[in-house]
C-alpha positions in Angstrom: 39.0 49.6 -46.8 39.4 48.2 -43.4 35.7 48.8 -42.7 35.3 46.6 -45.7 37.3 44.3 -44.7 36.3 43.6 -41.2 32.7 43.4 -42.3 34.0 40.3 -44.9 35.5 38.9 -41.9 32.8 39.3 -39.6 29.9 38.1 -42.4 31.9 34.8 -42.8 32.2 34.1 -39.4 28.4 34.7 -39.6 28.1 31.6 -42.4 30.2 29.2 -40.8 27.9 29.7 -37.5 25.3 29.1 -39.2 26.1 26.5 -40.6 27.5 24.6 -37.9 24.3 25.2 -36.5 22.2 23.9 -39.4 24.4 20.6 -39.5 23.2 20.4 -35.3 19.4 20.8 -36.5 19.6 17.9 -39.2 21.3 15.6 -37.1 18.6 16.2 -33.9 15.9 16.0 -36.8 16.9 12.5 -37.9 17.7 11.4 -34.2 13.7 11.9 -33.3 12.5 10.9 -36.2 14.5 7.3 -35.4 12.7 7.4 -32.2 9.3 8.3 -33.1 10.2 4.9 -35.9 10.8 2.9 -33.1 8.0 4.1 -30.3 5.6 3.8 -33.4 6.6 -0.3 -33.7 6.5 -0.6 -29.8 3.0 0.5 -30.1 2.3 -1.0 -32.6 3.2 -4.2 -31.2 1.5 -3.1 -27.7 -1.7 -2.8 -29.9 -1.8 -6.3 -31.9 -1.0 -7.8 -28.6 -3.9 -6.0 -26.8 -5.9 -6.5 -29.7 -5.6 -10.7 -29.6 -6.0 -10.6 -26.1 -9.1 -8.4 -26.3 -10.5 -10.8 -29.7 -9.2 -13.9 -27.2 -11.3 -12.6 -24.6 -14.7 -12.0 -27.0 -14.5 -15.5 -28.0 -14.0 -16.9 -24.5 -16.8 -14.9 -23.1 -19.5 -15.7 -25.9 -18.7 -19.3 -25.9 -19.1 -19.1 -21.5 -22.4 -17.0 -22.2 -24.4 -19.3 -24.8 -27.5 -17.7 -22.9 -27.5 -14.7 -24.8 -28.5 -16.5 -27.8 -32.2 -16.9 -26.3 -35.5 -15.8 -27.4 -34.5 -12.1 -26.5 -31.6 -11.8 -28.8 -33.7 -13.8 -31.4 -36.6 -11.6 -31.6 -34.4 -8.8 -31.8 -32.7 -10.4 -34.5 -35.6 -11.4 -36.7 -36.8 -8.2 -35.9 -33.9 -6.1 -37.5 -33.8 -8.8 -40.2 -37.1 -7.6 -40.9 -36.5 -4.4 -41.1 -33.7 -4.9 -43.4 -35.5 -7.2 -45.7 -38.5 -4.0 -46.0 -35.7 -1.5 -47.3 -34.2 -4.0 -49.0 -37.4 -5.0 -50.9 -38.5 -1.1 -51.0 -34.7 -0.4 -53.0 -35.7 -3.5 -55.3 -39.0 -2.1 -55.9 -37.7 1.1 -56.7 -35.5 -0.4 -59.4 -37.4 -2.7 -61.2 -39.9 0.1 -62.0 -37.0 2.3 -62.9 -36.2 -0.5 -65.2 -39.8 -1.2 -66.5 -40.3 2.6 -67.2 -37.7 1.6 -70.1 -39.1 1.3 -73.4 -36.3 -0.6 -75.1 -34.2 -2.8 -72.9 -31.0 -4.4 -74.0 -30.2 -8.2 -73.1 -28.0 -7.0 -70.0 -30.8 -5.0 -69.0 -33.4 -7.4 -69.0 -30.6 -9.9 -67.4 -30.9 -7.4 -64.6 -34.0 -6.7 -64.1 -35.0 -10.5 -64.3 -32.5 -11.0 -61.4 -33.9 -8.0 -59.6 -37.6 -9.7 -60.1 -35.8 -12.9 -58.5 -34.3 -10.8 -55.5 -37.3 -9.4 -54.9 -39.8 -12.4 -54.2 -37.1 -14.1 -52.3 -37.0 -10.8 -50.3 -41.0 -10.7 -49.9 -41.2 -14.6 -49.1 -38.7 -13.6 -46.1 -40.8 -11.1 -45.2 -43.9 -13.5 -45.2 -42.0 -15.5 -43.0 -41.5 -13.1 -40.4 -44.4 -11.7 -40.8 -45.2 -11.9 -37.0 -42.2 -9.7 -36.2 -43.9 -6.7 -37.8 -45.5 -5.1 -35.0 -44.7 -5.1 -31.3 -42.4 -8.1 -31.9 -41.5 -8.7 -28.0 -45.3 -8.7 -27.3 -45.6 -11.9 -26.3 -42.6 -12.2 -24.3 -43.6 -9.3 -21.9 -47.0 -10.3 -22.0 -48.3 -11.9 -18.8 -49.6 -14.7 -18.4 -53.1 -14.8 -18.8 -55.3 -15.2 -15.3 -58.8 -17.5 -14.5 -61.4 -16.5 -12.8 -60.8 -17.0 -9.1 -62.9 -20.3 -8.2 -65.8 -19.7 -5.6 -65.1 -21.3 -2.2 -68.7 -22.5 -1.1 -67.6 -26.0 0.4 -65.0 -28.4 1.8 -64.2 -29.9 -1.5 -63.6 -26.6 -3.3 -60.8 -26.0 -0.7 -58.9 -28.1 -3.0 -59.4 -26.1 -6.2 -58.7 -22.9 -4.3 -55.4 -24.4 -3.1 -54.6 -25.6 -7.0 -55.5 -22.3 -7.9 -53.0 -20.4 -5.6 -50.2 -23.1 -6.5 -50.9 -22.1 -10.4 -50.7 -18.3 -9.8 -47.1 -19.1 -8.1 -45.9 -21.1 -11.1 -47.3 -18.4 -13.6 -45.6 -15.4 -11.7 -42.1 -17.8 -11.4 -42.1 -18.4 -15.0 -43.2 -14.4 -15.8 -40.3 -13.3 -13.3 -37.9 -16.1 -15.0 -38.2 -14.1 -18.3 -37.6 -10.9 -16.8 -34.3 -12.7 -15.4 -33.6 -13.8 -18.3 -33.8 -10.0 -20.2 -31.5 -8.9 -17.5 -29.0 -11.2 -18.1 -29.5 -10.9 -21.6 -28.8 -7.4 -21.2 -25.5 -7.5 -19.0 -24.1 -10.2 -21.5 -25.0 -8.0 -24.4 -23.0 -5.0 -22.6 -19.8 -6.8 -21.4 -19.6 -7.5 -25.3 -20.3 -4.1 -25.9 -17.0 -3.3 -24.1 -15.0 -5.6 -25.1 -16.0 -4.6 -29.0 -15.6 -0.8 -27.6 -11.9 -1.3 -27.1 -11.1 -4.2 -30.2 -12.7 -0.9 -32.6 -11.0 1.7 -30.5 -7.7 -0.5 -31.7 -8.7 -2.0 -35.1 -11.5 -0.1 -36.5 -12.4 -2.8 -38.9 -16.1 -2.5 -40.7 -17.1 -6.0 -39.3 -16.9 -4.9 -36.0 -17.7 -1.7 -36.5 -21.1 -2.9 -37.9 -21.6 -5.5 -35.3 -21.2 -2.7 -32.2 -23.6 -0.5 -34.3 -25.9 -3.8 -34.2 -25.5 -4.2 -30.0 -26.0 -0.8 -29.7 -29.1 -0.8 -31.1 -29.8 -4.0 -29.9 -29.6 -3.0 -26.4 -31.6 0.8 -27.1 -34.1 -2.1 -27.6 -33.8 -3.9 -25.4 -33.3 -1.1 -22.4 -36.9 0.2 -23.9 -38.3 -3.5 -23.4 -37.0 -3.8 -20.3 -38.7 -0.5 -18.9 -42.3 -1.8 -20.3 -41.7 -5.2 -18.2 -41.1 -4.1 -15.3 -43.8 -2.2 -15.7 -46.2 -4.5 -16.6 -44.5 -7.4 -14.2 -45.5 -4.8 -11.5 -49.2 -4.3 -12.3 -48.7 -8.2 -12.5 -48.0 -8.6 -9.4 -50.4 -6.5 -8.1 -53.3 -8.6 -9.5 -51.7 -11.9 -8.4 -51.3 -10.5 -5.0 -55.3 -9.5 -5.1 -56.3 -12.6 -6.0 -54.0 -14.4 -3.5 -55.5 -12.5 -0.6 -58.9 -12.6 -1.9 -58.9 -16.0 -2.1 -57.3 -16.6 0.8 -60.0 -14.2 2.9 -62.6 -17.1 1.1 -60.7 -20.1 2.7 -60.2 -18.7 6.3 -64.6 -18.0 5.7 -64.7 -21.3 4.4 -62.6 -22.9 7.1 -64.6 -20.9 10.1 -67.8 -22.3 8.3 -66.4 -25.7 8.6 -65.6 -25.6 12.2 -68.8 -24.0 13.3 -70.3 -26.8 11.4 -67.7 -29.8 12.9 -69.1 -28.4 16.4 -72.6 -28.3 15.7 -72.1 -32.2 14.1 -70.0 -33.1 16.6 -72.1 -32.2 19.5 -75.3 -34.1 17.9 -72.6 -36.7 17.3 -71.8 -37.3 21.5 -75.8 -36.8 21.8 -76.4 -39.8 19.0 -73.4 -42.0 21.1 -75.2 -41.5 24.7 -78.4 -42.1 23.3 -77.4 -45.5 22.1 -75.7 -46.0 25.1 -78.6 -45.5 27.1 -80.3 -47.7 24.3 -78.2 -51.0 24.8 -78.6 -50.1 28.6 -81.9 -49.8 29.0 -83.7 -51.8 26.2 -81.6 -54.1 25.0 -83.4 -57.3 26.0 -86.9 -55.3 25.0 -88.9 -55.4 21.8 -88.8 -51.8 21.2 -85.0 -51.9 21.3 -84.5 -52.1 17.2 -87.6 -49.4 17.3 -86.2 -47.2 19.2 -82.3 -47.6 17.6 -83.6 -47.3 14.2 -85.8 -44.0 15.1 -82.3 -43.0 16.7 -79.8 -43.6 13.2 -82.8 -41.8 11.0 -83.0 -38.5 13.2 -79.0 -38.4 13.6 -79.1 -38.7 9.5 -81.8 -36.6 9.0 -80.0 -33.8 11.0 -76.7 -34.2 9.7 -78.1 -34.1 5.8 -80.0 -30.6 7.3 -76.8 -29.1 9.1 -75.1 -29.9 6.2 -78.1 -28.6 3.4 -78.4 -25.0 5.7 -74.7 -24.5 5.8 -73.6 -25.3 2.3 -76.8 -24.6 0.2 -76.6 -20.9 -1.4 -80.7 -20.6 -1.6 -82.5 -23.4 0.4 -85.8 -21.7 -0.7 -85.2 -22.2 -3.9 -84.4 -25.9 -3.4 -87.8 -25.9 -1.8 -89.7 -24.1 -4.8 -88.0 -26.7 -7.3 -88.8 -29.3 -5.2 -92.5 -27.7 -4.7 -93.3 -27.8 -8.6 -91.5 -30.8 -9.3 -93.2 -33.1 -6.5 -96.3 -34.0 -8.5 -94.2 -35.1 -11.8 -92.0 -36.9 -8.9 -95.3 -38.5 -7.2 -96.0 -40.2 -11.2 -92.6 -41.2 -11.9 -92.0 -42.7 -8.8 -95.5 -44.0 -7.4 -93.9 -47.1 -6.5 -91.4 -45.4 -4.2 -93.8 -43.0 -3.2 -96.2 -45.9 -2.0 -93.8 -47.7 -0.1 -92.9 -44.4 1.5 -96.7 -44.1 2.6 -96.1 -47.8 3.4 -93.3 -47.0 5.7 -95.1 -44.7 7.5 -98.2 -47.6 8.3 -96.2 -49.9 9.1 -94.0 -47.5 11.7 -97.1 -45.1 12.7 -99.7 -48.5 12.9 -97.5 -51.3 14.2 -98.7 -54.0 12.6 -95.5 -55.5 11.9 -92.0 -55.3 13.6 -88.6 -56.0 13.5 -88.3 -59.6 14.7 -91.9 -60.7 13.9 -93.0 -63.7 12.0 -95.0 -63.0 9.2 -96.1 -64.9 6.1 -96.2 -62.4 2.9 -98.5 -64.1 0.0 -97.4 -62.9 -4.0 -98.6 -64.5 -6.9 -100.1 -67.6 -4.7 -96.3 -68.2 -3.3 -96.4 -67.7 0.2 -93.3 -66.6 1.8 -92.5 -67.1 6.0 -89.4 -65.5 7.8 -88.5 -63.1 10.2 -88.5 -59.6 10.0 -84.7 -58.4 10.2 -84.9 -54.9 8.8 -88.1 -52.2 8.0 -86.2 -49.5 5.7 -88.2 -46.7 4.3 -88.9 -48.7 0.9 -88.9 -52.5 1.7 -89.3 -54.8 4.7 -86.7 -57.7 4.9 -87.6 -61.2 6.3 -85.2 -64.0 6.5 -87.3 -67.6 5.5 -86.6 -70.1 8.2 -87.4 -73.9 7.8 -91.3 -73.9 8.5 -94.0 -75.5 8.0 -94.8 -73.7 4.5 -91.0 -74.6 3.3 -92.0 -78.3 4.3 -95.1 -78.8 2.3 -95.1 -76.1 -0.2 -91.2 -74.2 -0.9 -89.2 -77.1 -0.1 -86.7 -74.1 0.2 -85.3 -72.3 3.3 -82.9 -69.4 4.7 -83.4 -66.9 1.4 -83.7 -63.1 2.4 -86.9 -62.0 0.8 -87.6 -58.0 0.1 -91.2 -57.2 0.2 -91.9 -53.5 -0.8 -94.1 -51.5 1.8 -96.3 -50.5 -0.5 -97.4 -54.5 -0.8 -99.4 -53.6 2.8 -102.0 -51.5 0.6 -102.4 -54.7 -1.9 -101.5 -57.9 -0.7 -101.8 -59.8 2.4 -99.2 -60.0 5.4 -99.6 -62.3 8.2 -98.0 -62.0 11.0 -97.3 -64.7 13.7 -96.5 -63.0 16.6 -98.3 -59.8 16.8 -98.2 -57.5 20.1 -96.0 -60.5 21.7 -98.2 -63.0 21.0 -95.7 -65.8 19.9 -97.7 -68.7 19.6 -99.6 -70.4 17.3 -102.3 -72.8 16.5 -100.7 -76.2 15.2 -102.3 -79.2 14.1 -101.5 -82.7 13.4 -104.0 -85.0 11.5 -103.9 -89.2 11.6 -106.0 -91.8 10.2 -107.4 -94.8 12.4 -109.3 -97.7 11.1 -113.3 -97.7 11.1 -113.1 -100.8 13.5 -110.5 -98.9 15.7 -110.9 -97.6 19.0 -111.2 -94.0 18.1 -112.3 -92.7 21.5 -108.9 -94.1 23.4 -106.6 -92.8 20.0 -108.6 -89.2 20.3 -107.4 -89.0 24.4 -104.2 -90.1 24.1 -103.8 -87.4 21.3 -105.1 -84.7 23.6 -103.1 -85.7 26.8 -99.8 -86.2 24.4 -100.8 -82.2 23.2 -101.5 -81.4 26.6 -98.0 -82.4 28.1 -95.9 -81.3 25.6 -97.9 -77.8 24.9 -98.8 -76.9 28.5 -96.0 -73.7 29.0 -97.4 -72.3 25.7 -100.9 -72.6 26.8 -100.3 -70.6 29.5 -98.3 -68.1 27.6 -100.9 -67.8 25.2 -103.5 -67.1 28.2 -101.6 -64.4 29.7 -101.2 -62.9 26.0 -104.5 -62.8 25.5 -105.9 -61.7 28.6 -103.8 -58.0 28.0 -104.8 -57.9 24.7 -108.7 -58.0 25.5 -107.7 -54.1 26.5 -106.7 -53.8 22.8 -109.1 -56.2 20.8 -112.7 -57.5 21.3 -111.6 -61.3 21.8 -114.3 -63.7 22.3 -112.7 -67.3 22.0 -110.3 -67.3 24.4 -110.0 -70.9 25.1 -106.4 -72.1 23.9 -106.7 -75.9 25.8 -105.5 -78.6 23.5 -108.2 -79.7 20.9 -109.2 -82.9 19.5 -111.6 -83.3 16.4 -112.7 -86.8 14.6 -113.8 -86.7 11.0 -115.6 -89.7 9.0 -113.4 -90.3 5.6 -113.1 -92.6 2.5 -110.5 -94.8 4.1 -111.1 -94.2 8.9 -111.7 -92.1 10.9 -109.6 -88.7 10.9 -108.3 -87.4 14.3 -107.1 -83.9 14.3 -105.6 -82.6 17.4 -104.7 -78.8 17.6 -102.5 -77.3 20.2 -100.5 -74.0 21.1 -96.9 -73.7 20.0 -94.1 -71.5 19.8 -94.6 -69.3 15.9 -90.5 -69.6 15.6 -90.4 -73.6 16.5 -93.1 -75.2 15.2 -92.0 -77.7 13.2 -90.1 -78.8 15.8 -93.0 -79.6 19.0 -95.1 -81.2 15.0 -92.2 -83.9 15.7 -92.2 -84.6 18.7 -95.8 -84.8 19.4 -96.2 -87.0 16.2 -93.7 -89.2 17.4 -95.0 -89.5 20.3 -98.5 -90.1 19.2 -97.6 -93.0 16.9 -95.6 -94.7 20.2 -98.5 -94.6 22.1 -101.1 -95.3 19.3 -98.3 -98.7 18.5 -98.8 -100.1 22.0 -103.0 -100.3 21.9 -103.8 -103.5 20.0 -107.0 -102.2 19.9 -106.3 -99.2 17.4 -104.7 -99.1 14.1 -103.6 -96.5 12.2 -105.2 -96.4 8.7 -104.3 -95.8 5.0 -105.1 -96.4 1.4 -106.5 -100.2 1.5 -109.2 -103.1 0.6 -110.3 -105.7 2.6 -111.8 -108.8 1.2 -113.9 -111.1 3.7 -115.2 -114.3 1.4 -115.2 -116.9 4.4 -117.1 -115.1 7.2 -118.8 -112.0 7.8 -118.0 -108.4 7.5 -117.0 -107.3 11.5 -119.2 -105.1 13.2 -116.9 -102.0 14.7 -115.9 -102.1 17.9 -117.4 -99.6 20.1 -117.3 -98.2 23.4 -118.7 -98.0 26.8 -119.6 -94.1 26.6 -120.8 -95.1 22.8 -122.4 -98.4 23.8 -124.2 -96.3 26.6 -125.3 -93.4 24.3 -126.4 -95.8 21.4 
């Protein structure tokens, strides 16, 4: 019994401990489970916080970093719009023969299907549209620019496209190396938003932004693949550009030594051309052969300088000469004229019938011209008309510059006035006297008037002609003053004919005339004659007057 008893006792004092202890456990239970309640809403709050910061944040940075919207992101869009669209249009396909294989369609099904037919071509329009994004979509914007032939360098002036040329292969590489700037930027843009995406899902795994990362990370797979195949290809790039950089420059440094070798070579004839002229002025300046030898100067400094320059710049200067070999007969028809006056050219220098600074008188067409000779080209002689006897009587026009084609040597005639230095002329003047004049005083005073005022060209003229006997076979010699009297219709005319300067004579014509008709004015015995009638009715017709000499002779 007290066995019993005790084991009452002890089996209550058993229940009570236990449950005093249960009582402990509840209350610690609820205590935690409060603070879980309110660590949960801390976090909670923690979380929306973070989250509008991070969503702050997203908007901030893509409104900063407009650039990522460029033709990168673009393409890649349109790309994976495209791809869309095909299994879009592949599921609509798929549906409307589902629907078509349908013998008996009710009103909602045909509602559908005609909706799905509607879907559908809007879908494959789209995909007409982006039609170009089918295949290698970023092709174009990792394809290089596209490079010219490098221009051949064979003179001075193509220096200048060379140097274009190099200036367009910098601008082509800057704007190639500007797109790969651009991908990279792209691409660091696209991954900051990555992040920041990363940790707004991590907190709020929303299906918008979960599909939008899913969209950046493909996106940048893309992208990262795009970026590998640029560089390559910027690299291979770059190798060409730098090829054709150094080849061309290799051409310019040629083309410049070619150019100095040939600035020597024209400079030295150049000094050589200056002290020849030098020596020209210096030593035959007041001679004839001073335009002569000047002119033969310019044409061989020309005709060097057009061969230095022909040799050096002329690929094939045989062939030149073959072209020019077959094409000189067709060139001998089409151009006789220019051909003649060549041949001309090379009488007039080779013979030296006429010469810069001679008189001549050139007869075309019965209009004679008279000037002197200023230039003697290789296709024309020029003469500049001076006031002259011919302009007195016949032109009545003076000072033109007349071009007579050489050729006119072999056809037409050329006189010239002061041949081999002979500068004189014969001129004569011609007056009338009266039959009953005394026409043996009016002839001496014409001659001793001629005499005095033509003596220093006489004896020019003498000297002249005694060195050219060496050259000519001259048998009249005698270049004294002459006098001449004719019988005519209305007296007796009195020619006198002396020497006189070919370039003045006009001007010793009027002073002998003048002083002719002075001397003639003060003999009452002589009268000068012209157009008249006399009428004798009251006496007899007068005998002439004539002469001792004639009286004697008669």
């Amino acid at each position: 019994m007290k066995s019993h008893s005790l084991f009452l006792v002890l089996f209550a004092t058993f229940l009570f401990a236990q449950s005093n202890s249960t009582l402990e456990d509840n209350n610690t239970t609820k205590i935690q489970t409060n603070q879980e309640h309110v660590t949960k809403e801390l976090l909670d709050d923690i979380s929306n916080e973070k989250l509008h910061t991070l969503r702050e944040e997203l908007i901030k940075f893509n409104k900063e970093n407009s650039n990522i919207d460029n033709e990168w992101t673009k393409t890649y869009s349109a790309y994976a719009e495209r791809k869309e669209l095909v299994d879009k249009e592949l599921s609509l396909s798929s549906k409307i023969k589902s629907l078509e294989k349908l013998r008996r369609l009710n009103n909602s099904q045909k509602k559908e299907l005609k909706k799905i037919k509607r879907e559908y071509k809007i879908v494959t329009d789209k995909l007409n549209l982006l039609s170009s994004f089918e295949k290698d979509p970023f092709k174009k914007l990792i394809e290089p620019p596209s490079l010219d032939d490098a221009p051949k360098i064979t003179n001075p002036i193509s220096l200048i496209g060379a140097l274009s040329y190099i200036k367009d292969l910098d601008i082509k590489t800057d704007k190639y190396n500007s797109k790969g700037e651009s991908l990279d930027n792209t691409i660091s843009a696209l991954n900051r938003q990555k992040h920041l995406l990363e940790q707004i899902v991590a907190i709020d795994p929303n299906p918008i932004d979960k599909q939008h990362l899913l969209f950046l990370n493909n996106e940048l797979k893309q992208l990262y693949t795009i970026k590998d195949i640029f560089k390559t290809t910027s690299n291979i790039y770059k190798k060409k550009v730098e090829e054709l950089k150094l080849s061309i420059q290799a051409d310019i440094k040629e083309e410049l030594q070619k150019i100095a070798y040939v600035g020597v070579i024209i400079a030295f004839f150049l000094v050589l051309f200056i002290f020849l002229k030098y020596l020209t002025r210096k030593y035959l300046a007041e001679k004839e052969s001073f335009y002569t030898v000047n002119k033969v100067i310019n044409i061989s400094f020309i005709t060097i300088l057009i061969l230095v320059l022909l040799f050096a710049y002329l690929e094939n200067v045989s062939y030149l000469i073959t072209i020019l070999g077959f094409a000189s007969a067709g060139i001998a028809i089409a151009m006789k004229d220019w051909f003649m006056s060549l041949m001309g050219w090379f009488v007039i220098v080779i013979g030296g019938t006429v010469h810069v600074g001679d008189r001549v008188k050139f007869v075309k067409d019965g209009v004679e011209y008279v000037g002197d000779v200023v230039d003697i080209s290789m296709l024309r002689i020029t003469i500049h008309e001076d006031v002259t006897l011919t302009t007195y009587t016949t032109n009545r026009r003076a000072g033109r510059i007349i071009f007579i084609p050489n050729n006119y040597v072999f056809t037409d005639m050329i006189a010239n006035y002061s041949h081999s230095g002979l500068k004189t002329v014969w001129d004569g003047i011609d007056f009338y006297v009266t039959f009953d004049s005394n026409v043996s005083k009016a002839t001496t005073i014409a001659k001793n008037i001629a005499k005095q005022y033509s003596k220093g060209y006489t004896d020019i003229t003498r000297k002249q002609l005694n060195k050219l006997r060496s050259k000519y076979q001259l048998k009249n010699t005698n270049v004294e003053p002459r006098v001449f009297s004719f019988i005519e219709g209305y007296g007796m005319k009195i020619s006198v004919w002396y020497m006189t300067n070919a370039y003045a004579t006009l001007t010793l014509r009027s002073t002998i005339s003048t002083r002719i008709m002075e001397e003639l004015s003060k003999e009452s015995d002589i009268e000068i004659a012209y157009p008249t009638q006399s009428f004798y009715v009251d006496r007899a017709i007068p005998k002439p007057i004539l002469d001792k000499t004639e009286e004697q002779n008669g």
